[in-house]
C-alpha positions in Angstrom: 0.0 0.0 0.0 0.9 3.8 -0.3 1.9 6.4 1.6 2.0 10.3 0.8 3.9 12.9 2.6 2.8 15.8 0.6 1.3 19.2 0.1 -0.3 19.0 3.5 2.1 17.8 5.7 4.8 20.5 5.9 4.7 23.8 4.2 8.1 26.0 4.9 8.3 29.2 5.2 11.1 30.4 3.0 11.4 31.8 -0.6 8.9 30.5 -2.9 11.3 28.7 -5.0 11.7 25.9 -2.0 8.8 24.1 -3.7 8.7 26.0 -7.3 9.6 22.3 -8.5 7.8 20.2 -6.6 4.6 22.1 -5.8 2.6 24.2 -8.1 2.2 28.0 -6.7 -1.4 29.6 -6.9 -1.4 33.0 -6.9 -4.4 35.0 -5.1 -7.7 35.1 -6.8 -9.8 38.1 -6.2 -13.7 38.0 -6.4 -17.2 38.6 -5.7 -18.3 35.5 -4.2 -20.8 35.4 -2.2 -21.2 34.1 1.6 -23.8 31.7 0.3 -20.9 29.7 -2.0 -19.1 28.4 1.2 -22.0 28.1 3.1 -22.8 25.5 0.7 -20.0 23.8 0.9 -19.6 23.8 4.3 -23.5 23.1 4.8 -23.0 19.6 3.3 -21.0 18.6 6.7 -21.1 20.5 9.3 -19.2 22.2 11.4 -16.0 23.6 10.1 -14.3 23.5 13.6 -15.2 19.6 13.5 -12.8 18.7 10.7 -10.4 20.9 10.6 -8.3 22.2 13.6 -5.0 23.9 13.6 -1.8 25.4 16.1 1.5 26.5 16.2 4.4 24.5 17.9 6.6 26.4 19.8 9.8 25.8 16.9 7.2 27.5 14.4 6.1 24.1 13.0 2.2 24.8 12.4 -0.1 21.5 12.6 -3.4 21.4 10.6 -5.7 18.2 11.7 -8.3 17.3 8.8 -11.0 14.9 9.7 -12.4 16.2 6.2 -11.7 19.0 3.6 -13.2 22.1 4.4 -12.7 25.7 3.0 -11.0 25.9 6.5 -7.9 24.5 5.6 -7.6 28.0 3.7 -8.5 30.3 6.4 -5.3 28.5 8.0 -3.1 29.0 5.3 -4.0 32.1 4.6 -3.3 33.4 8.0 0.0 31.3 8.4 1.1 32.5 4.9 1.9 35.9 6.5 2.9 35.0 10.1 7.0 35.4 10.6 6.5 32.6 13.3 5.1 29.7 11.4 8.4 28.1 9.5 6.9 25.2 8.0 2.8 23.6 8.1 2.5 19.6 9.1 -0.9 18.9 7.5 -2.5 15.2 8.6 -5.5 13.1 9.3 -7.2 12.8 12.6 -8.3 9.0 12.1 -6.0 6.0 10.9 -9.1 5.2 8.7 -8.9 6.0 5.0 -9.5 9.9 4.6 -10.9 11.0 1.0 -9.6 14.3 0.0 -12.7 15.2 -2.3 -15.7 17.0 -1.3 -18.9 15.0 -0.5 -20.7 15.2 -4.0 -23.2 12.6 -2.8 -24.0 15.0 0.4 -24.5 18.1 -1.5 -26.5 16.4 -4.7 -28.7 15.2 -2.4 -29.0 17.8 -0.3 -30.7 20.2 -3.5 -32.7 17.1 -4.7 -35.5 18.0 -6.6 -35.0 21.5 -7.2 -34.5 21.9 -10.8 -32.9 25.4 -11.1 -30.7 24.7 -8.4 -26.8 26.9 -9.0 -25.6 24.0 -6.2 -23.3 22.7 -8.8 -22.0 26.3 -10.3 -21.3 27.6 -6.4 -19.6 24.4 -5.5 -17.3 25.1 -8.4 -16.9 28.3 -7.8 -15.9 27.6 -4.2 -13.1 25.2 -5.2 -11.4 27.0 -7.4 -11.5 30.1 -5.7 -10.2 28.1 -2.8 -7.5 26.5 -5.2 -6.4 30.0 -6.7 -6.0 31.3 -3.0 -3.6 29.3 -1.9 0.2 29.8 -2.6 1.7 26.5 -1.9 5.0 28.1 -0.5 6.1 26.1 2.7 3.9 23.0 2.4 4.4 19.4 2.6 1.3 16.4 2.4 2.2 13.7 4.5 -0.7 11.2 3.5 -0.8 7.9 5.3 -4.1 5.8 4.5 -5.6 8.9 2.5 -7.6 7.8 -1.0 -7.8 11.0 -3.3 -10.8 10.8 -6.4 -10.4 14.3 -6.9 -9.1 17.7 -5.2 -5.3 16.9 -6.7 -4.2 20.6 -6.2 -3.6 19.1 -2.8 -1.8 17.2 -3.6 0.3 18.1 -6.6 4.0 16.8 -6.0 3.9 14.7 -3.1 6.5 14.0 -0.8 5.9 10.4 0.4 4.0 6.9 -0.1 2.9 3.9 1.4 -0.7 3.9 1.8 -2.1 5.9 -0.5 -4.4 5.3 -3.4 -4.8 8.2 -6.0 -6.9 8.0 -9.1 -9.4 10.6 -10.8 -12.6 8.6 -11.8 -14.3 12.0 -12.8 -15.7 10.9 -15.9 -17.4 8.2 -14.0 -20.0 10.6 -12.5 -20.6 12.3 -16.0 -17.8 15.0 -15.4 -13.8 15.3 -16.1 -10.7 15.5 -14.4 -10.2 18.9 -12.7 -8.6 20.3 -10.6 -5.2 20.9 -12.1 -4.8 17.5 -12.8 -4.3 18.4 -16.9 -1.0 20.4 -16.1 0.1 17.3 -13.8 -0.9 15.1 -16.8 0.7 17.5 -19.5 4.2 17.0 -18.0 3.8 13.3 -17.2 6.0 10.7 -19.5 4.9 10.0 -23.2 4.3 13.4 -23.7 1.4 13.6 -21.2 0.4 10.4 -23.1 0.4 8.6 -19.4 -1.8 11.0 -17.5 -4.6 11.2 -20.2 -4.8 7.4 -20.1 -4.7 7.5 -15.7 -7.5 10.6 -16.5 -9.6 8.8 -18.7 -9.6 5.5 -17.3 -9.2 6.5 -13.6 -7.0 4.1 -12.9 -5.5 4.0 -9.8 -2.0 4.4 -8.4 -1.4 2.2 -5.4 2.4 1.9 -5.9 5.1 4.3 -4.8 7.3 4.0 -7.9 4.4 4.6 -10.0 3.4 8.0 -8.3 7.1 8.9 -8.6 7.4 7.9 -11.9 3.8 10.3 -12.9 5.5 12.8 -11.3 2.8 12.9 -8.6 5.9 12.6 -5.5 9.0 13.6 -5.0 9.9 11.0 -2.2 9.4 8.0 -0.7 8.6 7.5 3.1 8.0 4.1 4.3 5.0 3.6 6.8 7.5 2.7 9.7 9.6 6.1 9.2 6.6 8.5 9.3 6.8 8.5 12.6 9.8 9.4 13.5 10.3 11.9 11.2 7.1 13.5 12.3 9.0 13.6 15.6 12.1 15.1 14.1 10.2 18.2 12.4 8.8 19.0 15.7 11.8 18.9 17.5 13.6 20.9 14.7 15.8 24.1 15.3 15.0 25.9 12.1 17.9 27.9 10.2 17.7 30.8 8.2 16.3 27.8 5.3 13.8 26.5 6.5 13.4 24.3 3.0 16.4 23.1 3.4 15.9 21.9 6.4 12.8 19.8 5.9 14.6 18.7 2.5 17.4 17.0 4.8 14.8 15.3 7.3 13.3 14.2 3.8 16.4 12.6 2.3 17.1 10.9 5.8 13.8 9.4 6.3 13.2 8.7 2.7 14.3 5.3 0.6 13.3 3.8 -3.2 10.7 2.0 -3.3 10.5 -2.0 -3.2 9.1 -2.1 -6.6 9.6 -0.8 -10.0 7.0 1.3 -12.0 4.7 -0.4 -13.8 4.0 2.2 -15.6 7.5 3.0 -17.0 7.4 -0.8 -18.0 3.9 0.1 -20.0 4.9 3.9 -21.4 5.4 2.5 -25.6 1.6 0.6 -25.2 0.6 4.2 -23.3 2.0 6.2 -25.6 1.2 5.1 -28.8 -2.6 4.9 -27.2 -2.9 7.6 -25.2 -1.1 9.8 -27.5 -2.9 13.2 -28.0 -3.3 12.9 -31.5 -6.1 10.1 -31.0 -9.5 10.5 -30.8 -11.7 8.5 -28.4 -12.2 6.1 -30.9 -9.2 5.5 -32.1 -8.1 4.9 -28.4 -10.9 2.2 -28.1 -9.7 1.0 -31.1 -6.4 0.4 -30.2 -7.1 -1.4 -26.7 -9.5 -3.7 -28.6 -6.9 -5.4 -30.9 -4.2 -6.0 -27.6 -7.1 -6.9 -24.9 -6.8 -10.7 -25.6 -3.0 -10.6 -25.4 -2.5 -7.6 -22.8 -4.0 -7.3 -19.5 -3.6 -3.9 -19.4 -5.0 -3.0 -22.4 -8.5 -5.1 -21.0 -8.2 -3.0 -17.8 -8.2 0.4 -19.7 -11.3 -0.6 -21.5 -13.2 -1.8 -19.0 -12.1 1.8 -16.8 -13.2 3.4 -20.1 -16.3 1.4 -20.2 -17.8 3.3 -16.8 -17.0 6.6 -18.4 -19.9 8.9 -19.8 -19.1 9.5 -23.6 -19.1 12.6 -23.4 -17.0 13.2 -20.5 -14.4 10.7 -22.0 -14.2 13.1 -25.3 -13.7 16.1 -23.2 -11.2 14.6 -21.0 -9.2 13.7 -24.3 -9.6 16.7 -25.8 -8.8 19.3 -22.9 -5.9 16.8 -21.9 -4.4 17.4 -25.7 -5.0 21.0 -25.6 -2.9 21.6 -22.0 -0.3 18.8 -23.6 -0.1 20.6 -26.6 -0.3 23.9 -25.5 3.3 22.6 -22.7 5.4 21.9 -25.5 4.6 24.6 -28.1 4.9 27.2 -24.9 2.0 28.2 -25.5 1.6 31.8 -23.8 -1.8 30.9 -21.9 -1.8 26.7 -21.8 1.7 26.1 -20.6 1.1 27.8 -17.5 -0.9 26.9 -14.8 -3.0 29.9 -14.2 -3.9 29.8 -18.0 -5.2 26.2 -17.8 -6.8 27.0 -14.3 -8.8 29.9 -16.0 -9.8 27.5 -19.2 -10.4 24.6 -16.9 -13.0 27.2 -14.8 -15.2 27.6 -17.9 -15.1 23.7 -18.1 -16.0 22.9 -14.8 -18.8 25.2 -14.6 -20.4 24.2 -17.6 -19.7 20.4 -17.5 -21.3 20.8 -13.9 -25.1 21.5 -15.2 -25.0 19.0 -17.8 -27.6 15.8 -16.9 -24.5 13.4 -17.1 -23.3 14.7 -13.7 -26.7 14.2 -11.6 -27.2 10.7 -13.9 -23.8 9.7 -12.9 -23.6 10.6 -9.1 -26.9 8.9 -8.5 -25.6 5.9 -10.7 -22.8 5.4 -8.5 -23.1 7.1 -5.3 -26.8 7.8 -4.3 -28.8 4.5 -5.7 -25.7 2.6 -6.2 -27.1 0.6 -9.7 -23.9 1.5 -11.5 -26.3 1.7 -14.6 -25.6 5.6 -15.7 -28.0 6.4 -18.6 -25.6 9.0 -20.4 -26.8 11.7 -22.8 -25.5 10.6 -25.2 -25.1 7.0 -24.7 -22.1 6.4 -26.9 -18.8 7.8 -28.3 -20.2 7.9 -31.4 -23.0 10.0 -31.0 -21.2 12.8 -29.1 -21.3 16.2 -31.1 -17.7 17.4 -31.7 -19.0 21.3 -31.7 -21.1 20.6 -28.3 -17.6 19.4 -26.8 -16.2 22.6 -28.1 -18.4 24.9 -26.9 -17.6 24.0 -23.2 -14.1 25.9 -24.1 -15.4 29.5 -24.9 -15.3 32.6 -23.0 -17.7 32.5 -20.4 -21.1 34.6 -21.0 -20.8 38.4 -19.6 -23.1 37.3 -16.6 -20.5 34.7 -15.8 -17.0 36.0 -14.0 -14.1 34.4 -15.5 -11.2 32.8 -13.5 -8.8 35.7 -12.4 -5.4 34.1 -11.4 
């Protein structure tokens, strides 16, 4: 099994570039929200003080508990961001049960049942990524022990350690995509971003250290048994004028290889000449048919494929090519971050009111029938120019993403 140290389990206070490659930096997003968008989101739970709680050690080592992901977390960062005292943030469950670092889709669908003109889904989104673009991920570290993540990667972008961790994004199985930030992460993956598109459209999940390495999702590797103690060792820490550099040094001493190679590295020509962002949905289906018989991957990608709403899968494919794309021809809005956050914004929101999101979270969360009737049913059927559309500048009404 996996285990993470990452984005939430030590955030250093130091100069931004302690993290610049390992973490991706938000900048501040300023808008008009309303108090009614996080009320929502917090509504769905309950108390904010019930799943999150947060102090400072006496070295300047700032702990944030989570019992769940609430809009919390931020407040804490926010006011730690600027505080000369806090050197580094140690973010980690309260429960040695699994924690899910997605928000509770189920609780809030339900919770606006039956009311047909309900925004729910548009001030959800809003209240992500207006969290998301809030947060500069300066002195941060994610230490995830027993976490599984379906969603909310910005979290969890460039990891620090694994053991018991499962990551996947099976967005597509609830009739929406993979968001988040997860399209940059999969741009600069191996193949050419050829191996996150196929983890993005299949949702396959990573349960292996080398593999998350290998993604680009980690940067080390912390066995289960060594958490501990280096937990102990950050807290008993004298920082220096560096405070990076001195969490980088408890990281290289507590840190090994893992046990295993990457499968995934083993797979990258199959992925690659699949995946690759020059093919269409049905070329890619296509391709896994004629090696299903001979390779077992190939037969696990379909049937991960299979779960996905046609629609969503085309999306996915061709937002992932876009970002990919738009990386390696330096593209002045799609090879940075902020520009894909601001495209992947108009996305969200509009991918969010379609029926294939409602269809697909009763499907597979509320009823449980895992029999999603999709509009449209197949990959065939899904209009090119509809897929398209979800790309455009968003109407005047409608604020766009500032980053």
């Amino acid at each position: 099994m996996l285990k993470l140290i990452d984005i939430s389990r030590f955030l250093t206070r130091s100069s931004p570039s302690f993290f610049s490659a390992n973490y991706l930096s938000f900048a501040p997003l300023h808008s008009s929200l309303s108090h009614r968008t996080f009320s929502i989101m917090a509504s769905a739970s309950s108390s904010a003080d019930e799943f999150v709680k947060g102090n400072i050690h006496s070295n300047g080592v700032a702990v944030i508990t989570l019992d769940h992901m609430d809009i919390k977390y931020k407040n804490f960062l926010d006011q730690w961001e600027e505080d000369p005292k806090v050197k580094c943030v140690l973010i980690e469950g309260s429960s040695p049960r699994a924690f899910s670092a997605g928000m509770d889709i189920k609780g809030v669908l339900l919770k606006f049942k039956g009311q047909k003109h309900t925004s729910c889904p548009k001030d959800i989104h809003r209240g992500v990524y207006f969290n998301m673009q809030d947060i500069r991920v300066q002195k941060a570290i994610h230490q995830l022990d027993g976490w599984r993540n379906n969603g909310f990667w910005y979290w969890l972008i460039r990891s620090r350690s694994f053991t018991r961790t499962l990551l996947a994004m099976p967005e597509n199985g609830i009739g929406l995509f993979p968001d988040v930030g997860f399209s940059y992460i999969a741009a600069n993956s191996p193949g050419e971003g050829s191996v996150g598109a196929y983890l993005g459209m299949t949702g396959k999940r990573i349960s292996n250290p080398a593999d998350a390495l290998y993604v680009g999702l980690g940067t080390h590797y912390v066995p289960s048994g060594n958490l501990g103690s280096l937990k102990d060792s950050l807290l008993a820490s004298t920082f220096s004028e560096d405070p990076h550099q001195d969490v980088a040094a408890l990281l290289s001493k507590y840190s090994t290889q893992p046990e295993s190679e990457s499968q995934l590295k083993f797979l990258l020509p199959h992925i690659a000449s699949t995946f690759g962002a020059n093919k269409s949905v049905g070329e890619i289906l296509e391709e896994l048919k004629k090696h299903q018989q001979m390779a077992g991957w190939a037969k696990e990608a379909l049937d991960g494929l299979a779960k996905g709403a046609p629609f969503s899968l085309c999306l996915t494919q061709k937002y992932f090519a876009k970002v990919a794309s738009g990386l390696r021809s330096n593209d002045a809005a799609l090879s940075k971050l902020s520009g894909v956050m601001k495209l992947e914004y108009r996305i969200a929101l509009r991918s969010s009111l379609r029926e294939d999101f409602t269809e697909g979270v009763r499907a597979v969360l509320v009823d449980k029938d895992q029999n999603p009737k999709w509009k449209p049913p197949s990959v065939e059927e899904v209009n090119v120019q509809e897929v398209e559309t979800l790309f455009e500048p968003l109407e005047p009404s409608t604020q766009e993403l500032k980053v």
